[in-house]
C-alpha positions as CSV (number, residue, x, y, z in Angstrom):
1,X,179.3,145.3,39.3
2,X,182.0,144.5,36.8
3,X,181.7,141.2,34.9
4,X,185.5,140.2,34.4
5,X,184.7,137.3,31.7
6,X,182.6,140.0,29.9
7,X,185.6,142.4,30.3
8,X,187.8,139.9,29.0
9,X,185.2,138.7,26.1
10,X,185.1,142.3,24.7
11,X,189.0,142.7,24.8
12,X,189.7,139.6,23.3
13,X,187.2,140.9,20.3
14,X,188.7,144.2,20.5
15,X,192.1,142.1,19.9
16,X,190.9,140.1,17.6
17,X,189.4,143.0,15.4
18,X,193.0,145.1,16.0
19,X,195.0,141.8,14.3
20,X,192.3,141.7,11.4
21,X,193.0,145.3,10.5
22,X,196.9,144.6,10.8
23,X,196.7,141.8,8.7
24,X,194.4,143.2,6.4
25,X,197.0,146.6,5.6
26,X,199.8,143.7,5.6
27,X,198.3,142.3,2.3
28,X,197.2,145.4,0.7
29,X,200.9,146.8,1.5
30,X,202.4,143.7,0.1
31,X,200.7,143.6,-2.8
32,X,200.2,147.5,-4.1
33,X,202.6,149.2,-2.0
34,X,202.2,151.5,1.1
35,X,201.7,155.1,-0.8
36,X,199.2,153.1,-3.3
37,X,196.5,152.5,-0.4
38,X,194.4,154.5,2.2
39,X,192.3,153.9,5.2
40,X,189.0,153.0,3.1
41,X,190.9,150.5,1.3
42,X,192.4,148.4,4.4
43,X,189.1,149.2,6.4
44,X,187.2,147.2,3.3
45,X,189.9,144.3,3.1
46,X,189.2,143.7,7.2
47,X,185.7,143.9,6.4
48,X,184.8,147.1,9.1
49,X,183.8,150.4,8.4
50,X,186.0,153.4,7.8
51,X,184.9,154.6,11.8
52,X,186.1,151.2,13.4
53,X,189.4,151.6,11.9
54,X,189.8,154.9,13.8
55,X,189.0,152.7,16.8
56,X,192.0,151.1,16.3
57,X,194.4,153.7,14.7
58,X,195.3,157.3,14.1
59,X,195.9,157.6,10.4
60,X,197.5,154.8,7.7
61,X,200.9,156.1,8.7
62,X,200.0,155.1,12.0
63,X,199.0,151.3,11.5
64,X,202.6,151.1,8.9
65,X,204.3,150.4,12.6
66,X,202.1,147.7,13.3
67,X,202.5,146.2,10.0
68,X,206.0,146.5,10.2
69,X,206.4,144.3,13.2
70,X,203.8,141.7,12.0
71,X,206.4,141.5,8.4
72,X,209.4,140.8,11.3
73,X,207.8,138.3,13.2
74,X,206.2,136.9,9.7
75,X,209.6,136.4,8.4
76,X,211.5,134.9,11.6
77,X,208.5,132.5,11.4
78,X,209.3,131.8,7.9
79,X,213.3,131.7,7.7
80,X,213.7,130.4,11.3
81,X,211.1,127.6,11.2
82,X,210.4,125.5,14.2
83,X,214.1,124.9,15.2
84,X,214.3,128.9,16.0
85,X,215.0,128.0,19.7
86,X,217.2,125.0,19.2
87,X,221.3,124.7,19.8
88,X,223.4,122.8,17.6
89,X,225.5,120.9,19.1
90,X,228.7,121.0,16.5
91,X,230.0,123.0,13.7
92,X,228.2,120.2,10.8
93,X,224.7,120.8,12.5
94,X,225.3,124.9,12.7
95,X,226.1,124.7,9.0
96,X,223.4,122.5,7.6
97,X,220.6,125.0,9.8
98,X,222.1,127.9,7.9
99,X,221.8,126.0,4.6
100,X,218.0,125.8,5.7
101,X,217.9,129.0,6.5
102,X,219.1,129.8,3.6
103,X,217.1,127.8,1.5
104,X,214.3,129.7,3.1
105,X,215.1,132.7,1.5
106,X,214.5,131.8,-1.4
107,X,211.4,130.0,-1.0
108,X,210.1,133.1,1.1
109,X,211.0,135.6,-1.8
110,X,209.2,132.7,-4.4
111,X,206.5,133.0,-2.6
112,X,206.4,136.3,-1.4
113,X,208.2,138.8,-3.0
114,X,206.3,141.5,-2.0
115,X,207.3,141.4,1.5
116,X,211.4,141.1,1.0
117,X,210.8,144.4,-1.9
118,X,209.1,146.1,0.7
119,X,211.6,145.3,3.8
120,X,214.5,146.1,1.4
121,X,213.5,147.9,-1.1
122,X,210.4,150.5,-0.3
123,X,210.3,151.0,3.6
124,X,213.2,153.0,4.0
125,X,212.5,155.9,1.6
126,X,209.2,156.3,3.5
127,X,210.4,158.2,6.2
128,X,212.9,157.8,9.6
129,X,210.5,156.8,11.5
130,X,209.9,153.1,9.3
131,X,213.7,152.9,9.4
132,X,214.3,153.1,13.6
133,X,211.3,151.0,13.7
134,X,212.8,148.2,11.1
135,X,216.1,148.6,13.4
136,X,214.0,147.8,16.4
137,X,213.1,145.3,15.5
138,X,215.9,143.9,13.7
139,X,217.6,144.4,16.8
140,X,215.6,141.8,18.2
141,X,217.1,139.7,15.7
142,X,220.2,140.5,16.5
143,X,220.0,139.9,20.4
144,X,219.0,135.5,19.5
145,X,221.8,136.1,17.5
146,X,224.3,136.9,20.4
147,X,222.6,134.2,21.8
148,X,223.4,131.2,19.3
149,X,227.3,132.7,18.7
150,X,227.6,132.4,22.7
151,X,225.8,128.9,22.9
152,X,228.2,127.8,19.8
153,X,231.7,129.3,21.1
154,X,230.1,127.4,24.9
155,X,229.5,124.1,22.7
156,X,233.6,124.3,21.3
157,X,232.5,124.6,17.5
158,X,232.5,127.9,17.7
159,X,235.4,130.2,17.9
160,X,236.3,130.8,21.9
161,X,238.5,134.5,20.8
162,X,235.2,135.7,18.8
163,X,233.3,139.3,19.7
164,X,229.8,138.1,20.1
165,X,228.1,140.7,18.8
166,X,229.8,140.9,15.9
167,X,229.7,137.3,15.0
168,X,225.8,138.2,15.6
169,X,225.9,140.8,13.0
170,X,227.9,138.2,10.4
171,X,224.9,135.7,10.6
172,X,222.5,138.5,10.0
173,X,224.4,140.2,7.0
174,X,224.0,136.3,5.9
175,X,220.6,136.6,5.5
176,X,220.8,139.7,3.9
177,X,222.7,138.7,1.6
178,X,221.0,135.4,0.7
179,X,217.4,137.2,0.1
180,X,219.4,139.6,-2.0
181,X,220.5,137.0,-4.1
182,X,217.0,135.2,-4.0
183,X,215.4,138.7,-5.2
184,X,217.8,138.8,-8.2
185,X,217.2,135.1,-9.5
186,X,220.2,134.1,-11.0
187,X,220.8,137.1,-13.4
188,X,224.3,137.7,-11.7
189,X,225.1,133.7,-12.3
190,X,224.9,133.0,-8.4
191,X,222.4,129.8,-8.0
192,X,220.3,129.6,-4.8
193,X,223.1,126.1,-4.3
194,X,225.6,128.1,-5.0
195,X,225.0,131.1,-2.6
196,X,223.8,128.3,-0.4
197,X,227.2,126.3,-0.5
198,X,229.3,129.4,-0.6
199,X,227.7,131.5,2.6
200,X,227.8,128.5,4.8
201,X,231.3,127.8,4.1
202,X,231.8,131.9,4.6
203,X,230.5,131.2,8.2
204,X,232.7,128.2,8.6
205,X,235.9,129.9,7.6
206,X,234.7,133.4,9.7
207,X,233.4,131.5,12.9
208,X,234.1,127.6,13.1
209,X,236.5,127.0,16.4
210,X,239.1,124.9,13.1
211,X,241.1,122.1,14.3
């Protein structure tokens, strides 16, 4: 007879050993670059042998999707914070979370710059495949975008005559632009206040309902 709670014991660990090899090819990716590493390297960093990671995954290229959507969620953790799921209720409290968000950027490329150089920078000359999945997921992005330019043209601060989607695709290119900006430092004279003041204003102007 089946023991379900031993069932469920072994695919927790099975789980739990999966998310250590992610996180594991997540650093080594970050840090050297994906063509730099192979599967003995990231089966070392997770501390398993070069078998178990078979267990788990095909090949290196294989384990690049996973990785891919643990940088995505990583990030929306990072520049979204705990107020991810939150309305603003007027046009002030829309700007001042962009300003945040903003703010964000830079303190995620500070911190880690070898995440936003590899999201903007390396994946896409890998191959197509790292490119559809980075659209997947950023497509996820896009669809909480919707979200907040419906709930803000519902709230009045937003503009009632504006396309939803793209209004969504203005708030992303925002944060494109902002880690951009972050990844260069100053050396084209834009301040992180500056880019800050000047993009939330942008979104004002674009989006805000005006008087």
């Amino acid at each position: 007879m089946r023991d379900p709670g031993r069932d469920a014991r072994r695919a927790a660990r099975a789980e739990l050993r999966r998310v250590e090899l992610v996180r594991a090819a997540y650093d080594l990716v970050m840090a050297r670059g994906f063509r730099t590493i192979g599967v003995d390297d990231i089966a070392v960093a997770a501390g398993v042998s070069h078998g178990t990671f078979y267990n788990y995954f095909e090949n290196k290229r294989d384990i690049l999707d996973a990785v891919i959507d643990h940088c995505f969620e990583h990030i929306r953790e990072r520049l979204l914070g705990p107020e991810a799921d939150a309305a603003p209720d007027t046009l002030a409290e829309f700007g001042a979370r962009y300003e945040r968000v903003i703010d964000r950027c830079y303190d995620l490329v500070a911190t880690e710059p070898g995440l936003v150089n590899f999201l903007l920078l390396e994946a896409s000359s890998i191959d197509d495949r790292v490119i559809e999945r980075c659209l997947r997921n950023a497509r996820r992005y896009g669809v909480q975008a919707v979200e907040q330019v419906r709930q803000g043209m519902a709230h009045g601060f937003l503009d009632a005559r504006l396309d939803a989607d793209i209004a969504a695709e203005v708030l992303l290119s925002v944060l494109v632009s902002a880690l951009f900006s972050a990844l260069r430092a100053g050396a084209d004279g834009l301040t992180q206040e500056r880019v800050r003041v000047q993009l939330t204003a942008f979104l004002a102007t674009a989006l805000g309902a005006g008087d």
